[in-house]
C-alpha positions in Angstrom: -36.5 -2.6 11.2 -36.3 -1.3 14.4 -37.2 3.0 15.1 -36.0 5.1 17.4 -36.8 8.4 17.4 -34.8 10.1 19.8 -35.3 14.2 20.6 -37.2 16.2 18.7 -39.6 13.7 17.1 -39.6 13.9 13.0 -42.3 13.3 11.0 -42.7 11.2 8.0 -46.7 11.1 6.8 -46.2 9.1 3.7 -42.5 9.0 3.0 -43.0 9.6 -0.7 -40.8 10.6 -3.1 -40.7 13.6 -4.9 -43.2 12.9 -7.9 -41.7 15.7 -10.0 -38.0 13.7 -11.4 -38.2 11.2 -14.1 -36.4 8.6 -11.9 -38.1 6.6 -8.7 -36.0 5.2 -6.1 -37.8 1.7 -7.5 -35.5 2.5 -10.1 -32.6 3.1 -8.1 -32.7 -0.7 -6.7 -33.5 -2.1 -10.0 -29.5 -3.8 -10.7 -29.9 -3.3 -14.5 -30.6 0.6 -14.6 -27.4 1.6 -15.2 -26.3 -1.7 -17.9 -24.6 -4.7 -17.1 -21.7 -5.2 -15.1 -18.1 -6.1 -16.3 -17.9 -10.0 -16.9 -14.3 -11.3 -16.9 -14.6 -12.8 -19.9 -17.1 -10.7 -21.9 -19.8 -8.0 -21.1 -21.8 -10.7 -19.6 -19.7 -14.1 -18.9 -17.2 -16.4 -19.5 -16.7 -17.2 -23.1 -16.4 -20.7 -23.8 -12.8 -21.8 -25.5 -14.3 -22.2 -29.0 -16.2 -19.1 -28.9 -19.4 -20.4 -29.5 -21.0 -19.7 -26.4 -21.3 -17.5 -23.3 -22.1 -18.6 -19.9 -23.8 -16.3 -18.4 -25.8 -15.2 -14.9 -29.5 -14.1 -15.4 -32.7 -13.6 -13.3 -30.5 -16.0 -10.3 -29.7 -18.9 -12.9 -26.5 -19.6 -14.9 -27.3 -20.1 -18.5 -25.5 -21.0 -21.8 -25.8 -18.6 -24.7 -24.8 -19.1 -28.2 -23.0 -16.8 -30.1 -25.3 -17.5 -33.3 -28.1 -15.9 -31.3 -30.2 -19.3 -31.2 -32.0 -20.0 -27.9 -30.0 -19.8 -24.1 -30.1 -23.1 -22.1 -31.0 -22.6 -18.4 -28.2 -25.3 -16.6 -29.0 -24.3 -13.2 -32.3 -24.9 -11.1 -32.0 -23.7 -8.0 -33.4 -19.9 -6.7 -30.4 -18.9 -4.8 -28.1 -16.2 -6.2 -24.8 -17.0 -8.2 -21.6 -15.6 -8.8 -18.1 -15.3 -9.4 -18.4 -18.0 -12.7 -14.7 -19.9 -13.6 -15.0 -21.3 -16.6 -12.7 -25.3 -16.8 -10.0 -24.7 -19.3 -11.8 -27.2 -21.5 -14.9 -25.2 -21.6 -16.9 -28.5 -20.8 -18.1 -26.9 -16.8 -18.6 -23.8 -15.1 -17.6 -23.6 -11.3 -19.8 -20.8 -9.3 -20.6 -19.8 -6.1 -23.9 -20.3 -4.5 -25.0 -19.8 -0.6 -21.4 -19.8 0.4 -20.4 -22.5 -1.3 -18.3 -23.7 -4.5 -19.9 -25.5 -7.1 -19.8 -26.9 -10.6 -22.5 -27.4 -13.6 -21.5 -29.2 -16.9 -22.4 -27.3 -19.8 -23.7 -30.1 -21.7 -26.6 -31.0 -18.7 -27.9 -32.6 -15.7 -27.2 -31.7 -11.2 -25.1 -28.9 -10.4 -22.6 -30.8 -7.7 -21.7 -29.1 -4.7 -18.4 -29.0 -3.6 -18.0 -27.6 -0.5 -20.5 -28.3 2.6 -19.0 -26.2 5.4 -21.8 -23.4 7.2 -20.8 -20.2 7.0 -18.7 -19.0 9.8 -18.1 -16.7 12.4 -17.4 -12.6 11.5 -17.6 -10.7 8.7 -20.1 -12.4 6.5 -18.1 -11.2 3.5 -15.5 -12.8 3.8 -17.0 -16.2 6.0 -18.0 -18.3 3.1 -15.9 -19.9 0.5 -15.4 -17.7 -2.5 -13.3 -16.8 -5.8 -12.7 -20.6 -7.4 -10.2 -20.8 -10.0 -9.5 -23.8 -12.1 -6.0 -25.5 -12.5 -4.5 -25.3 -16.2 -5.6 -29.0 -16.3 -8.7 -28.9 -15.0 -8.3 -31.1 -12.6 -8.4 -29.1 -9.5 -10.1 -25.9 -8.1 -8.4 -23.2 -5.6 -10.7 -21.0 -3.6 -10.3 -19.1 -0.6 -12.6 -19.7 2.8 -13.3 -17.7 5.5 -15.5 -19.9 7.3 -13.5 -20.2 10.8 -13.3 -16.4 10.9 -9.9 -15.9 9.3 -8.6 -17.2 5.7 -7.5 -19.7 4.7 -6.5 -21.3 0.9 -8.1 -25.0 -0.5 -7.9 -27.1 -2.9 -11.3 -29.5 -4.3 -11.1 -31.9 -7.1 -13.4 -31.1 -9.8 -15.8 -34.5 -8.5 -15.9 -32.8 -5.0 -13.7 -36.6 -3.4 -10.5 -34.8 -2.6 -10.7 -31.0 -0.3 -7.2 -30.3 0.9 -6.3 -27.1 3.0 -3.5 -25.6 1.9 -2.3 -22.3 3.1 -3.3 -19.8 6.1 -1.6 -17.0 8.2 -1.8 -15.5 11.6 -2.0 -12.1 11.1 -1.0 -10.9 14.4 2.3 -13.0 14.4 3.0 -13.5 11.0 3.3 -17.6 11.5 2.8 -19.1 7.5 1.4 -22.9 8.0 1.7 -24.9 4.7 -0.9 -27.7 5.7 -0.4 -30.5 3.2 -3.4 -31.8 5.3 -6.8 -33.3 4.7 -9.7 -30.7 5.4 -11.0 -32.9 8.4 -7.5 -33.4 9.7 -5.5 -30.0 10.0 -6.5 -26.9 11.3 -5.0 -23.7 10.5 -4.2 -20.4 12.4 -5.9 -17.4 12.3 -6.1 -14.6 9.1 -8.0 -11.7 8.8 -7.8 -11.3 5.1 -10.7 -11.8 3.3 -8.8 -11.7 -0.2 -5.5 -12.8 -0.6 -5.4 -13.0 -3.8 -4.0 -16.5 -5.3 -3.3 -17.4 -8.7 -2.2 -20.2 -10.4 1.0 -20.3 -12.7 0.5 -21.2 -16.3 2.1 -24.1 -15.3 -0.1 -25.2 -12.4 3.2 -26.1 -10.4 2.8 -22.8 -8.3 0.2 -20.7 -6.6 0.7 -17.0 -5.8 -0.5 -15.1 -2.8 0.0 -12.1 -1.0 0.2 -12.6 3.4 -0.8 -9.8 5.5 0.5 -10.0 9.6 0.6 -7.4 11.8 4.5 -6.7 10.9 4.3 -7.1 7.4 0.7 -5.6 7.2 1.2 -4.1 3.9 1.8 -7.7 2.6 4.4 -10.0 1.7 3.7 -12.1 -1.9 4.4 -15.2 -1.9 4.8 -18.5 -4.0 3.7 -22.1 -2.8 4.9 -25.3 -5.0 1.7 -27.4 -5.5 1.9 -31.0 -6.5 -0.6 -31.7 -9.4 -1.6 -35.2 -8.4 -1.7 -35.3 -4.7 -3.4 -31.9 -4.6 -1.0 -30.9 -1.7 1.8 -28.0 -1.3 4.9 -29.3 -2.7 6.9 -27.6 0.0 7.5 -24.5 2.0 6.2 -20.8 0.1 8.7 -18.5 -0.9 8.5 -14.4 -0.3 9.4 -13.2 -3.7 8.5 -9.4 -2.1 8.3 -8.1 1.5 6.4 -4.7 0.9 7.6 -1.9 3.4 5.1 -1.0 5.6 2.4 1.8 4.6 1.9 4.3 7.2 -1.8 4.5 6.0 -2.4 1.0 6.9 -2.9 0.1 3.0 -2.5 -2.9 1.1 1.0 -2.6 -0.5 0.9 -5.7 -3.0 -1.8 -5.3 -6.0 -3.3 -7.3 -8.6 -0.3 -9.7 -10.0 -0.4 -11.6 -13.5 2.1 -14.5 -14.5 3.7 -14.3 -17.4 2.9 -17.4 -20.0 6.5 -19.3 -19.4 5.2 -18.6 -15.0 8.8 -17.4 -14.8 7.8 -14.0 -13.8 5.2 -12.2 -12.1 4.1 -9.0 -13.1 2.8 -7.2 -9.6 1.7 -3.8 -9.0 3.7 -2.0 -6.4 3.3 1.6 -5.0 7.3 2.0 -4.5 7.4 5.2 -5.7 4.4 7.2 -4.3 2.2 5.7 -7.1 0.9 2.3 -7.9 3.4 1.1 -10.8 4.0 -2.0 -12.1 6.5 -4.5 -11.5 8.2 -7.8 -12.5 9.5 -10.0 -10.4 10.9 -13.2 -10.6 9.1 -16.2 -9.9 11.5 -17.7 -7.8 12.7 -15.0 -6.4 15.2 -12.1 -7.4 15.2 -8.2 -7.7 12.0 -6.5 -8.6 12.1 -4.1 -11.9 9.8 -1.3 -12.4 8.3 -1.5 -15.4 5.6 1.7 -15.8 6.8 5.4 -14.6 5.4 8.7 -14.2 1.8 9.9 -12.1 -1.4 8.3 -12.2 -2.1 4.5 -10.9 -1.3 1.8 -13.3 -3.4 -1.0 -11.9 -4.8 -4.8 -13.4 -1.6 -6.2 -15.3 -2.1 -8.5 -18.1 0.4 -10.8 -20.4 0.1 -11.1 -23.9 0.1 -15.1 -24.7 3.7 -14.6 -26.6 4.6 -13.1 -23.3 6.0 -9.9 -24.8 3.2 -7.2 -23.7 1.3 -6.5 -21.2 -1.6 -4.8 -20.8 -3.2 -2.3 -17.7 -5.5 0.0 -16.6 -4.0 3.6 -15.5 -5.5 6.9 -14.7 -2.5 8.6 -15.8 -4.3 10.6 -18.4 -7.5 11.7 -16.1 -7.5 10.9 -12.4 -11.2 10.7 -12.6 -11.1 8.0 -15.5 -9.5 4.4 -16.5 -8.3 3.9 -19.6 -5.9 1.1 -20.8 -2.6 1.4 -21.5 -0.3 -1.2 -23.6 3.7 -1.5 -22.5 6.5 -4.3 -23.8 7.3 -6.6 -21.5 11.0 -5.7 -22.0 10.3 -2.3 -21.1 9.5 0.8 -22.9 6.5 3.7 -23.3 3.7 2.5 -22.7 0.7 3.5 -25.7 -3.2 4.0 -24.9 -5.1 1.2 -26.3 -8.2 3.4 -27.6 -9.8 7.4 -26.8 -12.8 6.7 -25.8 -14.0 8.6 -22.9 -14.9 6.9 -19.9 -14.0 3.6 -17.9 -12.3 0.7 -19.7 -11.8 -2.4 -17.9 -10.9 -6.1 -18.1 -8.4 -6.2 -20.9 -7.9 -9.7 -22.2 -5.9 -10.6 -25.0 -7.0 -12.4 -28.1 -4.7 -15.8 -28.1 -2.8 -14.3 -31.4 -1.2 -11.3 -29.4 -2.7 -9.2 -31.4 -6.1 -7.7 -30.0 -7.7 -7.1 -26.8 -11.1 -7.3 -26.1 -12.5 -5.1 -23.0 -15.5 -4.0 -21.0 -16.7 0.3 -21.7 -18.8 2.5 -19.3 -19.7 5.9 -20.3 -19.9 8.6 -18.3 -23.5 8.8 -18.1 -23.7 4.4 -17.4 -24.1 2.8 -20.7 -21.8 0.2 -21.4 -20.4 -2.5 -24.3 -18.1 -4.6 -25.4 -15.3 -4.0 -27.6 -12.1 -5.2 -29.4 -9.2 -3.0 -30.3 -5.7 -3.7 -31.9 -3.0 -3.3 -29.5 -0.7 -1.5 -31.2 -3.8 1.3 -30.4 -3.5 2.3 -34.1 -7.1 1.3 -35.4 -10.5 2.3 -34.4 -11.9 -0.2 -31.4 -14.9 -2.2 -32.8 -17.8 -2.8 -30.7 -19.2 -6.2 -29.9 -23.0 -6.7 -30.1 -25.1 -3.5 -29.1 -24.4 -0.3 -26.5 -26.7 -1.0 -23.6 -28.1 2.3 -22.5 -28.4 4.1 -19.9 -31.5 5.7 -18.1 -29.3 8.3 -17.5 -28.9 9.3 -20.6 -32.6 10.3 -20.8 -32.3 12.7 -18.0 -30.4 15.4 -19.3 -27.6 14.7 -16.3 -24.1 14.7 -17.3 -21.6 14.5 -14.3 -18.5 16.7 -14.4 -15.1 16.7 -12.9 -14.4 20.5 -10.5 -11.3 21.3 -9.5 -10.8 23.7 -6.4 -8.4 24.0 -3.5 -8.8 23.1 0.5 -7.9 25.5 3.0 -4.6 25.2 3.1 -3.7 25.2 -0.6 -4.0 21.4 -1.5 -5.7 21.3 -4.9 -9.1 18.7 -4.9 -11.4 17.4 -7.3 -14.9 16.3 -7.0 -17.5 15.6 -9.4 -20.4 17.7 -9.4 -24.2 16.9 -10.7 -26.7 19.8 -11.8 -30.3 20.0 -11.3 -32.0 18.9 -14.2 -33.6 22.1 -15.8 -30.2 24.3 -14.0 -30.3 27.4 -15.0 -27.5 29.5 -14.6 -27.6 31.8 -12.2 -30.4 30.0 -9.8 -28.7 28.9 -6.4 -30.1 25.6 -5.8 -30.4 23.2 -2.5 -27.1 21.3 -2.3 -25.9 18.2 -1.0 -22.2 16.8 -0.4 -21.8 12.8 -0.6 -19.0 12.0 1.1 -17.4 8.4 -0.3 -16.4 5.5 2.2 -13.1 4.1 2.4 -11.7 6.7 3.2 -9.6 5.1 0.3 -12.4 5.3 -1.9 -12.2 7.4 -5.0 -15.6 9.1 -6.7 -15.0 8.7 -10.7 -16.4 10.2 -13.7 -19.2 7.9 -14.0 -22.5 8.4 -13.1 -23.9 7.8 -9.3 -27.4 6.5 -9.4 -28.0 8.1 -6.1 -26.6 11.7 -6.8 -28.3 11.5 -10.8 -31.8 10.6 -8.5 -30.9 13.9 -6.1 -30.0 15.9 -9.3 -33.7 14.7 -10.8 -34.8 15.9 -7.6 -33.8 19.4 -7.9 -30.6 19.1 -6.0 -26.9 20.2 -6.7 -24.9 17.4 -5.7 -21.0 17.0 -5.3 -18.7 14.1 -4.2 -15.6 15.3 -3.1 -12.3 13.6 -3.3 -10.9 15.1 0.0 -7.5 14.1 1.0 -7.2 10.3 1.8 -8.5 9.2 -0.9 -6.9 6.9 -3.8 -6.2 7.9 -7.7 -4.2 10.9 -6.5 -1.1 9.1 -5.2 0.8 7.7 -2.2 1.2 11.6 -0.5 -2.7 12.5 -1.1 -3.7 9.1 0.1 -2.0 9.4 3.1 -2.3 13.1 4.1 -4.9 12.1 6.6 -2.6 10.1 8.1 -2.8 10.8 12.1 -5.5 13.7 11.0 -8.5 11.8 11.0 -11.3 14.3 11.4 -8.7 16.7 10.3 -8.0 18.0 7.2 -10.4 15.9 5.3 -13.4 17.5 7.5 -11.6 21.3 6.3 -11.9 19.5 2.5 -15.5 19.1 3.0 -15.8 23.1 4.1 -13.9 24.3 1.1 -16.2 22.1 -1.1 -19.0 23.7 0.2 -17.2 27.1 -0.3 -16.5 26.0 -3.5 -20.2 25.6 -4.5 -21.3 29.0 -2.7 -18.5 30.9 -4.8 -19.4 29.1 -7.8 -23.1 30.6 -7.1 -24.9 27.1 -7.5 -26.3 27.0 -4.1 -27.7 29.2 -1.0 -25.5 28.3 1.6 -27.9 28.2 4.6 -29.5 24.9 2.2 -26.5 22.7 2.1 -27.0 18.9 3.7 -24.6 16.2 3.9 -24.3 12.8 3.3 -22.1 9.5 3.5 -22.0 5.9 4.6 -18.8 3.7 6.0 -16.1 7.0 6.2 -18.3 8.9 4.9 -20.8 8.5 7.8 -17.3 8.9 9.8 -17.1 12.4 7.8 -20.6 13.4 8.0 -20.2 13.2 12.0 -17.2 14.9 12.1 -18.5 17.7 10.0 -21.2 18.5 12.0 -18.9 19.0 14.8 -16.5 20.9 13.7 -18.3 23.2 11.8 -21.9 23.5 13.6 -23.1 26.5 11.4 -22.3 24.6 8.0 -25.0 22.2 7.1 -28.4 22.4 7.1 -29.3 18.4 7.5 -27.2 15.6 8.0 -27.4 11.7 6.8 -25.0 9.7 8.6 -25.1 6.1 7.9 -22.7 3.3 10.0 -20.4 5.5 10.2 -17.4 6.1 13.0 -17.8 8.5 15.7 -14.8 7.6 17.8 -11.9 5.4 16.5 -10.9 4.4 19.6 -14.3 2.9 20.5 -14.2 1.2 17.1 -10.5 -0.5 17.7 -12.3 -2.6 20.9 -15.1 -4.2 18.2 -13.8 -4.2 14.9 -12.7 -7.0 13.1 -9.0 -7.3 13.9 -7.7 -6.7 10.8 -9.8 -3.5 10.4 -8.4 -3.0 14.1 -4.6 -3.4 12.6 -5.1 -1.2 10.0 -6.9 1.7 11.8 -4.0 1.8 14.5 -1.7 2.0 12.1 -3.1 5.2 10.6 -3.6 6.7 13.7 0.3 6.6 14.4 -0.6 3.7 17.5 -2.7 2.4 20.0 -4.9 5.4 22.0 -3.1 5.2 24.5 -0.1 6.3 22.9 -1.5 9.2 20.6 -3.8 10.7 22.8 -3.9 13.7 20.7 -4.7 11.9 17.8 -7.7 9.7 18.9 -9.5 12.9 20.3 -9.5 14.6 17.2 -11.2 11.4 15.8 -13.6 11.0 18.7 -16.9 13.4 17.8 -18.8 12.4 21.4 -17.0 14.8 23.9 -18.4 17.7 21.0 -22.0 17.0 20.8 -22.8 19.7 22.5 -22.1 21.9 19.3 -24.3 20.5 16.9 -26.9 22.0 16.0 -27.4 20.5 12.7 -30.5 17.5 12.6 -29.3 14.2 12.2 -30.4 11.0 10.4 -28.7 7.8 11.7 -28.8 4.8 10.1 -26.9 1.3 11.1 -27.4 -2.5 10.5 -27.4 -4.2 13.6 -25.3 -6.9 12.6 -22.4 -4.8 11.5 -19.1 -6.6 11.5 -16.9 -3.8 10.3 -18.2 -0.4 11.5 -19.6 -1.5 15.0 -23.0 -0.6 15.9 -21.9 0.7 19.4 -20.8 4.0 17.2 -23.8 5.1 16.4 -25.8 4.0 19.6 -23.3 5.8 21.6 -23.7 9.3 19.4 -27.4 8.5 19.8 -27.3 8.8 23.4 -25.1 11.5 23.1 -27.3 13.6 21.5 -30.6 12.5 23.7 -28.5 13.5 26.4 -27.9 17.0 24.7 -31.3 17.4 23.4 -30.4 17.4 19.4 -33.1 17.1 17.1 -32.5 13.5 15.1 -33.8 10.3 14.6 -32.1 7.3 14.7 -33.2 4.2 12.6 -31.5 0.5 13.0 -32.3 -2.6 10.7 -31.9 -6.3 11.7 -30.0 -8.9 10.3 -27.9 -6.0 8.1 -24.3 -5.8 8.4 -21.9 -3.2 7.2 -24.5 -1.3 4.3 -28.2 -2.5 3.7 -28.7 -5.6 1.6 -32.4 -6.3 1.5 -34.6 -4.2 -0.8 -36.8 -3.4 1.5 -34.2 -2.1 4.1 -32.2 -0.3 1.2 -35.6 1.7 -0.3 -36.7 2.5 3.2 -33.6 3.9 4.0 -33.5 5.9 0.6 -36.9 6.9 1.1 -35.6 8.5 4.9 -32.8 9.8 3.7 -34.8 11.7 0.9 -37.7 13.3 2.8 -35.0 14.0 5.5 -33.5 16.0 3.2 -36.6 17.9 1.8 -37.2 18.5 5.3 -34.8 20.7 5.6 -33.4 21.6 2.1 -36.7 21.9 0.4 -39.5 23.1 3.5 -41.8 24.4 0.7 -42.1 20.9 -1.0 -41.9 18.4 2.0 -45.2 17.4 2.7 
């Protein structure tokens, strides 16, 4: 970590946390505080074909559990993390991936083999490795995506590692398709910025589905490639089933996709009509047909085995929520599957057509498996226990507001009370403004704004305009208005809180990372008298700056939501571009950036740094090594909480800042 305090020197004696909240920042890093995450498969793996076992990923090893509740098997040996498990359609090994690369373990013993032996390549370290393996029906051959040559491109490995064949690649800034039917050491492949395109097998395993993103079809064009089963090459050229029309927000037009079980027709989620819907389209190519209507995002699409339902994950009933929904595949009203409150996710039928089992996450972060009948008339039954929550122990429930920004657009955020609020008391506040800016805050609990509310702090995330769950207008209504509207949002949410008499409006901070480091900056600006402290972490001070050193599809998408290049909306880019208004901030600043930051470039927040030196702000600025685009390593992560938090009590809280 590398400290440069800049200005008005800050001091930090001990950098403790506050010793009066149940909840440490310790906790905070702990990745089991808030449950387990959704497995694909089950609550915690992949479920082995005869049900008697569960692979799953513990402590950095992959191990086999059995269902009887007899003793796991460790099958892995190695201390390097694991991920993204794809159980073989025989349920005899596991493929995973591991330092970058693919690999498979038998589940009856012995050497994980390594499939892949590329190093990791240039760019974004997200998306340079070779990730998301997926078995053939057969067996016989795995597809994953690489981004090791700093663009992406689609392979093929036989399960014994002999055979890697590339397949598939595009040039985003053309939009040239190369099929490669090549050996891996014989072809190369042009460039892609894409770090998931999302392919899929057909049932079948005659056809893979993917969605190609180029500079004139940057919203994405899906697309079908014949693959011969026994050479492990394309079978011929790829067909565009859909060509989406361009989003003027820069998004990603083409969703998740599903086959159905006869691989005749894909069901893809569109946004068409202002919301994300779903549709089916042919396999080999024909007119699209909506099959979900109304508001709210319908999202994940899964087939029934018999083909005739399909299941998905919509919002329509609480923007702030997921809930899954159940629809005939011949069209019809769709039902909800169960009432529970919350998040359910991963739907996945029960061979019989007849059940689906899912993954549940309470408000406050516990979370379980269940099973529910599809018709949606029965009770769901849970699987195994409910794991809790620390939350739950707090006394912390978050809670969907509704308000309006200046001009009239309605807006939601979710809102946290102090622990111990007593009605009446106007508390310290802080806004937490989410990345994206297509990012969406949901009713389920934040560890970081449940550890401010344990602090003594009112907290509220704000959906301000731009971001998703609200539909195709809201999501785009800071299109050519970056550092706009969405800045006037963050003003009426703090209006919001003062009129809701839950805070003292001279103690109101702000806080955000990615975007909402972009917002944090902006708000400072724009409204100098607002906000008593600031946190802004790798966020974007001027777009145009950030077009000469992002990644260039981050570069593609930006121009597009700016309208065009700078040098054709002038206008545009200045309202984005903080630096020429230093001068009016007079709010303190805490900066905070990776240094090896592929998507948010650390020129941003040098340049702001020297900005404000030159203006004599009071800030510090803080940079960590070998961190890219957020902080990875527990160390860097709890010193930067442990900043951010004293930074706050600085200012917020003088009387308890030591």
């Amino acid at each position: 970590m590398r400290k440069s305090v800049l200005a008005l020197a800050l001091l930090y004696p001990a950098l403790l946390i506050g010793q009066a909240g149940k909840l440490t920042i310790d906790d905070l890093l702990n990745p089991s505080l808030s449950g387990a995450g959704y497995g694909r498969r089950s609550a915690e793996g992949e479920i082995t074909p005869d049900g008697k076992y569960t692979v799953v990923q513990e402590r950095g090893q992959i191990a086999l559990k059995p269902a009887d509740g007899s003793a796991e098997r460790v099958l892995t040996s190695s201390q390097e993390p694991k991920s993204e498990l794809a159980l073989s359609p025989d349920g005899r090994q596991i493929a995973y991936v591991s330092q970058g690369q693919v690999w498979v373990v038998a589940l009856a013993g012995g050497e994980s083999l390594q499939l892949t032996h590329d190093p990791v390549g240039p760019g974004d370290p997200r998306g340079a490795t070779d990730h998301h393996p997926q078995w053939n029906p057969n067996g016989n051959w795995i597809l994953y995506e690489s981004g090791r040559k700093g663009y992406n491109e689609l392979y093929v490995v036989s399960q014994d590692g002999k055979i890697l064949n590339l397949l598939a690649a595009t040039e985003i800034y053309h939009g040239k398709d190369i099929i490669a039917n090549t050996a891996v050491d014989k072809g190369d492949a042009v460039s892609s910025d894409r770090f998931d395109s999302r392919p899929l097998w057909s049932p079948d395993g005659t056809r893979i589905s993917y969605t190609e993103r180029s500079r004139e079809f940057f919203s994405g064009k899906l697309k079908v490639l014949p693959f011969d089963q026994k050479t492990g090459t394309a079978a011929g050229a790829s067909l565009d089933i859909y060509i989406a029309k361009n989003d003027p927000g820069g998004a990603w037009a083409i969703n998740t996709a599903a086959w159905s079980p006869d691989s005749s027709t894909l069901a893809v989620v569109l946004q068409e009509t202002h919301w994300d819907k779903i549709w089916l389209i042919p396999s080999k190519g024909g007119k699209p047909r909506q099959l979900t209507y109304g508001t709210g995002e319908d999202e994940e699409p899964v087939y029934s085995p018999d083909g005739k339902w399909i299941a998905f994950v919509s919002n329509r009933d609480l923007p702030e929520e997921r809930h899954i929904w159940v629809v005939p595949a011949a069209g019809g009203e769709p039902h909800r599957l169960t009432q529970l409150a919350g998040f359910e996710l991963d739907p996945l039928w029960t061979t019989n057509s007849e059940s689906i089992h899912f993954q549940w996450r309470s408000t406050l972060g516990a979370s379980a498996a269940y099973v529910a009948a599809a018709s949606g008339k029965d009770q769901p039954r849970l699987l195994g226990a409910i794991r809790p929550s620390k939350f739950e122990q707090l006394g912390i429930t978050p809670e969907v507001v509704r308000y309006k920004g200046k001009d009239g657009l309605p807006l939601a955020g979710i809102l946290y009370k102090p622990v111990d609020y007593h009605a009446g008391t106007r508390y310290p506040a802080v806004i937490l403004a989410h990345g994206g800016p297509e990012g969406q805050v949901g009713l389920s609990v934040s560890p970081w704004s449940a550890f401010l509310a344990d602090q003594g702090y009112v907290v509220l995330e704000p959906n301000f305009r731009g971001s998703t769950g609200y539909g195709e207008r809201f999501r785009n209504a800071n299109v050519e208005d970056s550092g706009g509207g969405e800045i006037d949002d963050i003003a009426a949410s703090v209006q919001y809180l003062v009129d809701a008499g839950l805070t003292d409006p001279k103690r109101v901070g702000i806080s955000g990372g990615s975007h909402g480091g972009t917002v944090v900056a902006n708000a400072v600006s724009k409204y100098p008298d607002l906000f008593a402290v600031g946190i802004e972490k790798f966020g974007v001070v001027d777009r145009a700056l950030f077009l000469r050193y992002t990644n260039r599809n981050s570069a593609i998408r930006w121009e597009t939501k700016m309208g065009g290049p700078p040098e054709l909306k002038p206008a545009v880019y200045r309202k984005a571009n903080v630096l020429p208004d230093v001068a009016r901030i007079k709010t303190p600043l805490l900066i905070l950036h990776g240094e090896e930051d592929p998507q948010v470039p650390p020129q941003e927040s040098q340049e702001f740094a020297a900005a404000l030196k030159q203006e004599g702000k009071t800030f510090t600025y803080i940079t960590y090594p070998h961190e890219g685009h957020g902080f990875q390593q527990r160390e860097h992560r709890k010193d930067a909480d442990e900043r951010e938090l004293a930074f706050l009590n600085k200012y917020l809280k003088p009387d308890s800042a030591q």
